[in-house]
C-alpha positions as CSV (number, residue, x, y, z in Angstrom):
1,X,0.0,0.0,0.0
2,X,1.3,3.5,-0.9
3,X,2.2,5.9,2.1
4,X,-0.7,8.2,0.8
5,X,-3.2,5.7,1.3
6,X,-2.3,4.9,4.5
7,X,-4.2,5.8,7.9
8,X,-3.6,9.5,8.6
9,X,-1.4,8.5,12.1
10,X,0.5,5.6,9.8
11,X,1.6,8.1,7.4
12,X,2.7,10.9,10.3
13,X,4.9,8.3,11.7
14,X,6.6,7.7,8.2
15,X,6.8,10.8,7.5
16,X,8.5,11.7,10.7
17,X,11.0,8.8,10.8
18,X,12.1,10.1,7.2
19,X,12.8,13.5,8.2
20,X,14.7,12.1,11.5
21,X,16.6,9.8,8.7
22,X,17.5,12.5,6.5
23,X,18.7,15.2,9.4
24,X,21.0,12.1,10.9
25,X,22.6,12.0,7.6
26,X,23.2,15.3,7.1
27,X,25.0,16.0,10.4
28,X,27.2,12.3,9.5
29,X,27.9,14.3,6.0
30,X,28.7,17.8,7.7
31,X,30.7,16.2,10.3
32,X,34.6,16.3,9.5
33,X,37.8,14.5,11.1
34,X,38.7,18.0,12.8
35,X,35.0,17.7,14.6
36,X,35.5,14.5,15.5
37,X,39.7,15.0,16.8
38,X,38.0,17.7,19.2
39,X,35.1,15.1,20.7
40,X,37.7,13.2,21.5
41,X,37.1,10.0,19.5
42,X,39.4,10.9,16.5
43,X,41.7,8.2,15.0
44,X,44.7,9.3,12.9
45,X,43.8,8.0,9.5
46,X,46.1,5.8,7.3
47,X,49.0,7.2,6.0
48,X,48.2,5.3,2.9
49,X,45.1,7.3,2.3
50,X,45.0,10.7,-0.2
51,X,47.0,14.1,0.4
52,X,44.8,16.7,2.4
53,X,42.9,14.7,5.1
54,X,43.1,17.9,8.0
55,X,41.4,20.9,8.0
56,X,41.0,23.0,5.5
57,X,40.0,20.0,3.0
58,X,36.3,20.0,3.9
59,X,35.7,24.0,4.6
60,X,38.0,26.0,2.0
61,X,37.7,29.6,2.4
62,X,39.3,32.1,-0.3
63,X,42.6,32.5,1.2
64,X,43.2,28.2,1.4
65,X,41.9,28.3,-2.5
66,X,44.1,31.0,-3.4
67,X,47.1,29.3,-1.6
68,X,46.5,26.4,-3.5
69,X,46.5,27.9,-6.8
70,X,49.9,30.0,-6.0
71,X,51.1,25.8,-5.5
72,X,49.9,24.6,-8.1
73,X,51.6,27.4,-10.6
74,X,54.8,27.3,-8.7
75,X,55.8,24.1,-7.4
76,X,57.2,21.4,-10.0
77,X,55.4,17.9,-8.7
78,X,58.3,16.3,-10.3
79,X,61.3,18.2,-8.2
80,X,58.9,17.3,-5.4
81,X,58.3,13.5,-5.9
82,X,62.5,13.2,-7.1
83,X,63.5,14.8,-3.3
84,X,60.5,12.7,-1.9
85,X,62.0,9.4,-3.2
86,X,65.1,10.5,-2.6
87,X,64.5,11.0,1.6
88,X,62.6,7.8,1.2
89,X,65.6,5.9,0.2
90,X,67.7,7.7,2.7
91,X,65.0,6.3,5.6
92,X,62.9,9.2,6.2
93,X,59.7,6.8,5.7
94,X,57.0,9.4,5.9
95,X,53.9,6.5,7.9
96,X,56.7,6.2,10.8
97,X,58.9,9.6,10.9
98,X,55.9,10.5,13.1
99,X,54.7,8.1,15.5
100,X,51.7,8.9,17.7
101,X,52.8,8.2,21.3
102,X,49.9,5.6,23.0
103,X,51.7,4.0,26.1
104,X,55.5,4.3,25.3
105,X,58.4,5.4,23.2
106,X,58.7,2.2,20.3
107,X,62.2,3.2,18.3
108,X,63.9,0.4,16.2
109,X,66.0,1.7,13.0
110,X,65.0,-1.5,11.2
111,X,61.3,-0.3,11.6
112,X,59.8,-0.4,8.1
113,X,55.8,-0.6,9.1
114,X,54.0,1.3,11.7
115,X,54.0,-1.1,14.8
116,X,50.0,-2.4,15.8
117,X,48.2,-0.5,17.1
118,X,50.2,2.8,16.9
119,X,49.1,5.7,14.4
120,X,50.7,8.6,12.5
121,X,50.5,11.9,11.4
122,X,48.9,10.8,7.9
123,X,50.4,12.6,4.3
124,X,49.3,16.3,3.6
125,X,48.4,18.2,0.7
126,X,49.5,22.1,1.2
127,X,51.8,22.7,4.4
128,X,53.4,25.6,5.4
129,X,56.9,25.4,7.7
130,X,57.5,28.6,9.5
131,X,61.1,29.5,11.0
132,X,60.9,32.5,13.4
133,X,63.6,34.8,11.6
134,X,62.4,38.7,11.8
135,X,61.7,38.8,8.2
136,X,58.3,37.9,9.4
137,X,57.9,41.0,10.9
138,X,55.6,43.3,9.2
139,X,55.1,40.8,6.0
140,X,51.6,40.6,6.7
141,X,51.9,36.4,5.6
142,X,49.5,35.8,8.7
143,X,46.3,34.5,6.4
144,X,48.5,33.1,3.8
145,X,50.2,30.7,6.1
146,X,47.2,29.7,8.0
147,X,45.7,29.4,4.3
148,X,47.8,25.7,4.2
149,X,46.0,22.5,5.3
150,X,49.3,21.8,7.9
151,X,51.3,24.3,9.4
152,X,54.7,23.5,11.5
153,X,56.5,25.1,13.7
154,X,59.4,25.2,16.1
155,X,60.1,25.9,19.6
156,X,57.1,27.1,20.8
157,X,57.2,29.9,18.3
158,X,54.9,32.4,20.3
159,X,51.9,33.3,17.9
160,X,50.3,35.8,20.0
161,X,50.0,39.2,19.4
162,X,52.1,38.3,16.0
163,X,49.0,36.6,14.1
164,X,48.7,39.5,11.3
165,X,52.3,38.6,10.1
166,X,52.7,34.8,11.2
167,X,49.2,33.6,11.5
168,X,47.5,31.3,14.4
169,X,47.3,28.3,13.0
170,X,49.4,25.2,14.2
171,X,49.3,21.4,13.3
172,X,52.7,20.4,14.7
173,X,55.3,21.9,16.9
174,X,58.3,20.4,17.0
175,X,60.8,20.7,19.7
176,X,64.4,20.5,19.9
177,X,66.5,18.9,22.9
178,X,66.7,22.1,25.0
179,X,62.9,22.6,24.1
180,X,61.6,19.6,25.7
181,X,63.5,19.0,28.2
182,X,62.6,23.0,29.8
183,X,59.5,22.0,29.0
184,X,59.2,18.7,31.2
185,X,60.8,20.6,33.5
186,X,58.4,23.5,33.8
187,X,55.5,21.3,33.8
188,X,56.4,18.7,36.0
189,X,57.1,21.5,38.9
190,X,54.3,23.7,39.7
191,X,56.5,25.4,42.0
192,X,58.8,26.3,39.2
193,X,59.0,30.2,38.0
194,X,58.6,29.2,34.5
195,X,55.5,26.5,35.0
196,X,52.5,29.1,34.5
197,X,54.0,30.3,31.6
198,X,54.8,26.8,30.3
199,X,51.5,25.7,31.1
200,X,49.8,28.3,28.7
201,X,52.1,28.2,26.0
202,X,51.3,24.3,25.6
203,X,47.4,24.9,26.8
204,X,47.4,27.3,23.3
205,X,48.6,24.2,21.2
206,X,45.3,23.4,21.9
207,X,45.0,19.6,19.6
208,X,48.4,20.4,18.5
209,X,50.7,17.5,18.0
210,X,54.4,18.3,19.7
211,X,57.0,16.7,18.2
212,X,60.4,15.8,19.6
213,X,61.9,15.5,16.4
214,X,65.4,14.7,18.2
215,X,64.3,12.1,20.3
216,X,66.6,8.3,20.7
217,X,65.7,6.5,22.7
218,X,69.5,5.5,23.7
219,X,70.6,9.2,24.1
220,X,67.6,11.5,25.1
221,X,64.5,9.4,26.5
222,X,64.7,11.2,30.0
223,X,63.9,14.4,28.6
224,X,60.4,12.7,26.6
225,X,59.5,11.0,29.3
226,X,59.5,14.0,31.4
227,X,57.6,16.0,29.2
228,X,54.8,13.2,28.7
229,X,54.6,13.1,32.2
230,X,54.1,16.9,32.4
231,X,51.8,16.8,29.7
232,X,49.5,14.0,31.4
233,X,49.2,15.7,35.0
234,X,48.5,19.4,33.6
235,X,45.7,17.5,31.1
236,X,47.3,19.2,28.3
237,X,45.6,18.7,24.9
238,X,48.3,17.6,22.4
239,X,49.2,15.1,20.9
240,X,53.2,13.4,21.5
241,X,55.1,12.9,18.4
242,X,58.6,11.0,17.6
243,X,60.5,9.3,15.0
244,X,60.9,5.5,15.0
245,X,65.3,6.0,15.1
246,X,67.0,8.9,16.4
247,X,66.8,11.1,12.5
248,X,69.5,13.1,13.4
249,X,72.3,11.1,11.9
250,X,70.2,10.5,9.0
251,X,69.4,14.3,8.7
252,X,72.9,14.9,8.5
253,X,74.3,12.8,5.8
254,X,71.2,13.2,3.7
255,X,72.0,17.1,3.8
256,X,75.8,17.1,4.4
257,X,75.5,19.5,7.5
258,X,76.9,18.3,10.7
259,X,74.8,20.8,12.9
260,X,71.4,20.9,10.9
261,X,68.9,23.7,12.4
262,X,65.6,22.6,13.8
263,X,64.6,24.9,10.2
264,X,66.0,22.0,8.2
265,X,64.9,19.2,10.0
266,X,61.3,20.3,9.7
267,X,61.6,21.0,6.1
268,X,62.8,17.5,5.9
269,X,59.5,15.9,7.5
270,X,57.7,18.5,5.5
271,X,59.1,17.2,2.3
272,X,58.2,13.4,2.9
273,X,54.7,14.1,4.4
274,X,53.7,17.0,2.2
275,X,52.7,17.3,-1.6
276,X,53.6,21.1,-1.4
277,X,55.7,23.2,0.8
278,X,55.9,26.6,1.7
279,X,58.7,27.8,4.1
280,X,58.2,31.5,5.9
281,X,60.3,33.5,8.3
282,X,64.0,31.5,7.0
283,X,66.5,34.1,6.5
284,X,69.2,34.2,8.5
285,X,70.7,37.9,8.5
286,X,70.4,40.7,10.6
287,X,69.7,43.2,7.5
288,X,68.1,43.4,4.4
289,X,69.7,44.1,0.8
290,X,68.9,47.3,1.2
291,X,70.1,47.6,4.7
292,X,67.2,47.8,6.9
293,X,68.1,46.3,10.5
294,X,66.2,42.6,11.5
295,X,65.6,41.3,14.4
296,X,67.1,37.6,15.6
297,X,63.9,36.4,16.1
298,X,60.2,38.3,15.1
299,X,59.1,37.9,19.1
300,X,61.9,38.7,21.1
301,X,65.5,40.6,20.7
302,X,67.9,38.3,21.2
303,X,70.9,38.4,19.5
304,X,72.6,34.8,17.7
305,X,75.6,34.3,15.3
306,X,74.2,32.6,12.6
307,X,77.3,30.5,12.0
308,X,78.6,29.4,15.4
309,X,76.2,26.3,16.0
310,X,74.4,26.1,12.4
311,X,75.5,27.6,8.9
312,X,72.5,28.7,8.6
313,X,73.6,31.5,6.0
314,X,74.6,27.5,4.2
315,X,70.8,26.2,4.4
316,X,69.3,29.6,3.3
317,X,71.5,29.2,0.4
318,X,70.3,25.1,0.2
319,X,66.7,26.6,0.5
320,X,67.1,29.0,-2.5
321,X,68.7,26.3,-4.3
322,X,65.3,23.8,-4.2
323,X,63.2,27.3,-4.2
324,X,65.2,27.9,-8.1
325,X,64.3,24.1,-8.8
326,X,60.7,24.6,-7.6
327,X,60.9,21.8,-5.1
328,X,60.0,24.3,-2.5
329,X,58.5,27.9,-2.1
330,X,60.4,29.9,0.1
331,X,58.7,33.1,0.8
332,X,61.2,36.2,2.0
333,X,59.0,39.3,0.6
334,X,56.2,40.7,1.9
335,X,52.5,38.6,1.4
336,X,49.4,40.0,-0.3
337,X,47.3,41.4,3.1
């Protein structure tokens, strides 16, 4: 019997369980892996799966389109996929460069597979790395790097009161050795001077994944430990991150630098988890061309040689190199407010 020619009270029933049918799926549609990381019950998906699973996938706005587009045109897939394989070769296997810590730290350099029942950051489409040189001041690249589906950045970078030049946005921090271990140390001491302010600066991660892109487990495993531990008894909301080996060899002879910045090492995840990369706020000098002074860093005034720990004026001029190749799009002028 058709609906219409059923009893008046029959048909208001159908009717009704229809319309609670169709509202279900629409929210099951509308719902996105973002909405579901923040209620808690979000499972990195497979690394195996398509470029672009975070953010900015399922709601682009003008500025992530337009970022796309300025890719697109500028980046060479080709240069890209060569230096992918080529890191791949060298052991920067992008499904388990960054593990998601569960109930331990799991390194093994033999480590081809990610180990059961352990998860990782999956492959991106657009990401932006952002150093913290001064050049950022006053660029107004704020909207144009928070345009990118993944944005990293490094030692707690403060973002505050800088978003119109740096933006807000932040998928991964990573931190160095003298990063995390402060950090477990503030944390883990509420006593400690530097704990409130440690405790906000993670609190603004906010979903965040932190990654201790130094760690090995033979050398450095005190300091991650710590900070877990930190990290579990202020009920911090990000996420742990580490390599499956100790990288830092590997970063070294891939790159022929025997002190590679923190800039270099997340340009290097960035190149085996992303399809295109964008690097902001790398120039290491305390002047432009044209002689205008720079600050060390865009959020504070410290002062660094830029060739006692690092070469960095060396990886600026690597950067420029896979910029001219269009491997990479290294940003140094001023963005389109």
């Amino acid at each position: 019997m058709e609906i219409w020619a059923q009893p008046l009270l029959t048909r208001r029933n159908t009717l009704f369980i229809f319309g609670a049918i169709t509202v279900v799926l629409t929210i099951i549609e509308n719902l996105t892996t973002e909405n579901l990381r923040l209620l808690g019950t979000f499972k990195a998906p497979s690394p195996k799966l398509r470029y672009g699973l975070f953010r900015n996938k399922t709601h682009p706005t003008k500025n992530s389109s337009t970022i796309k587009c300025r890719l697109v045109e500028y980046i060479d897939d080709k240069a890209v996929s060569d230096m992918r394989k080529r890191l791949i070769k060298a052991g920067f296997n992008p499904s388990i460069l960054t593990l998601i810590y569960k109930d331990g730290f799991i390194q093994n350099k033999r480590m081809t597979k990610l180990p059961n029942n352990i998860d990782s950051i999956p492959l991106q489409g657009s990401c932006a790395v952002v150093g913290s040189a001064g050049i950022l001041l006053n660029s107004s690249c704020g909207r144009e790097i928070d345009a990118h589906d993944f944005v990293f950045r490094g030692n707690l970078a403060q973002t505050i009161g800088f978003e119109q030049d740096v933006g807000s946005k932040i998928d991964m921090m990573v931190l160095n050795d003298a990063s995390t271990a402060r950090s477990g140390i503030c944390l883990t001491n509420s006593t400690n001077a530097c704990h409130n302010n440690s405790y906000d600066t993670f609190n603004q991660l906010n979903y965040a994944y932190v990654w201790i892109s130094k760690f090995d487990a033979t050398r450095n495993a005190t300091f991650a430990h710590k900070l877990v531990i930190g990290i579990n008894q202020n009920k911090l909301r990000v996420k742990i991150v580490y390599p499956y080996r100790g990288i830092l060899g590997l970063v070294k002879r891939f790159w022929k630098n025997n002190n590679p910045s923190l800039g270099l090492i997340m340009y290097t995840a960035a190149a085996t988890m992303c399809r295109r990369v964008s690097l902001y706020g790398f120039y290491p000098f305390y002047e432009l061309p044209n002689g205008q002074p720079l600050k060390h860093h865009y959020y504070d005034n410290r002062k660094l040689n830029y060739t006692t720990n690092h070469h960095m004026p060396a990886e600026y001029k690597l950067f420029k190199s896979l910029n001219k190749s269009r491997a990479l799009r290294l940003v140094s002028d001023k963005c389109n407010a």
